[in-house]
Residue, then its C-alpha position, 0 to 999 in steps of 0.5 A: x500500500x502506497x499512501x498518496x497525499x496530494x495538496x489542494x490543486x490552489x496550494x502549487x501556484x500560492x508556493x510558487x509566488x511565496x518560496x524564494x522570500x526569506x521570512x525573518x520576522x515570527x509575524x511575517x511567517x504568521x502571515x503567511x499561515x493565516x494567508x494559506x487557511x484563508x485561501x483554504x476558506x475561500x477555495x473550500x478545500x478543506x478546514x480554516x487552518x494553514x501552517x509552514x515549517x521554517x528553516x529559522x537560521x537561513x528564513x525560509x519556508x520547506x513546507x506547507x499546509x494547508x487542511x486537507x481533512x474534507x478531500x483527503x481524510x482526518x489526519x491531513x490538518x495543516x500541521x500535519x500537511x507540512x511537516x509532512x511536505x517539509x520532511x519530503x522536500x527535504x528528503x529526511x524522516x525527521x526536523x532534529x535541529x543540527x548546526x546547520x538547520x533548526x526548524x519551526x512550526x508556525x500555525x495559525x491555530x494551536x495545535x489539536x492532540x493529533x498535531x501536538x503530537x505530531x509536532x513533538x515526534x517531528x524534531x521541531x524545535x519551535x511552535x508559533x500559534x495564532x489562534x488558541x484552542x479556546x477560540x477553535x472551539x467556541x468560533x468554528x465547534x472544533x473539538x481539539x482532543x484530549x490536550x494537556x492542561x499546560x501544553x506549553x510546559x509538556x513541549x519545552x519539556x521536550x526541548x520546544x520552545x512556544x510562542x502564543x497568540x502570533x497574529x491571534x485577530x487575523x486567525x481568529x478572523x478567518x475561523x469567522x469567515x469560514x463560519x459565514x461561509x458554512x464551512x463544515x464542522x467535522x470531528x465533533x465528538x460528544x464526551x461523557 
């Protein structure tokens, strides 16, 4: 069995456009996050989230994602979509830092258990946020998953540092639009 992923067909001409920057500031590669879960609303290929992986010592974007849950099944968040693009640009099984590399997660919202999870089994070494889980839940009614209590704590644990609430208004605005739009609210589970 062969798994195939494939981004929405919108996603090849947005990284044309985007891959030779160089992206220094934390909010300039925010930006870029938010921007890709809007053109997610607005082309409906999937859940309002958008996310990049950073090679933060040379500012440049190796992977991208954008939520694929709708087309290509539940595991395919945007976190999830670039570490996965990251690791397959770069031809390597995982995103440890060396003297040469050291690679962040930027996403515009906080990350789900699965993603968290994903996250730490990735070899990141940061993770930016935008929106919080909080405002995942109570805007769109996206169950996030079983999380720790203090996510932030569990990750610099395992020697990731965490940046919160990046351009929290922006993602929080595009969880409203895609709401307005009627985007589908997937993954509910009632817990007891």
């Amino acid at each position: 069995m062969k798994l195939i992923f494939e981004h929405p067909s919108w996603l090849s001409s947005f990284i044309r456009q985007k891959s030779k920057g160089v992206y220094r500031q934390e909010c300039e590669q925010m930006a870029l996050a938010v921007e890709l879960a809007r053109q997610n609303v607005i082309h409906q290929s999937g859940g309002p989230f958008g996310a990049v992986v950073v090679d933060s010592l040379r500012n440049k974007i190796v992977g991208w994602g954008a939520n694929s849950v709708l087309s290509s099944g539940s595991i395919f968040h945007a976190e999830v979509c670039a570490l996965w693009d990251a690791q397959y640009r770069l031809g390597v099984a995982s995103l440890e830092s060396t003297p040469k590399h050291q690679y962040a997660l930027v996403t515009s919202a906080a990350p789900c258990a699965m993603c968290a999870g994903a996250a730490v089994w990735s070899g990141v070494a940061r993770i930016a946020t935008g929106a919080s889980t909080s405002d995942v839940e109570h805007l769109v009614g996206f169950d996030e998953g079983p999380l720790p209590k203090d996510i932030v704590r569990e990750f610099k644990k395992r020697g990731i540092a965490v940046k919160r609430n990046v351009l929290r208004q922006e993602c929080c605005e595009v969880l409203r639009e895609y709401v307005s739009r009627g985007g589908a609210v997937y993954g509910r589970r009632r817990v007891a």
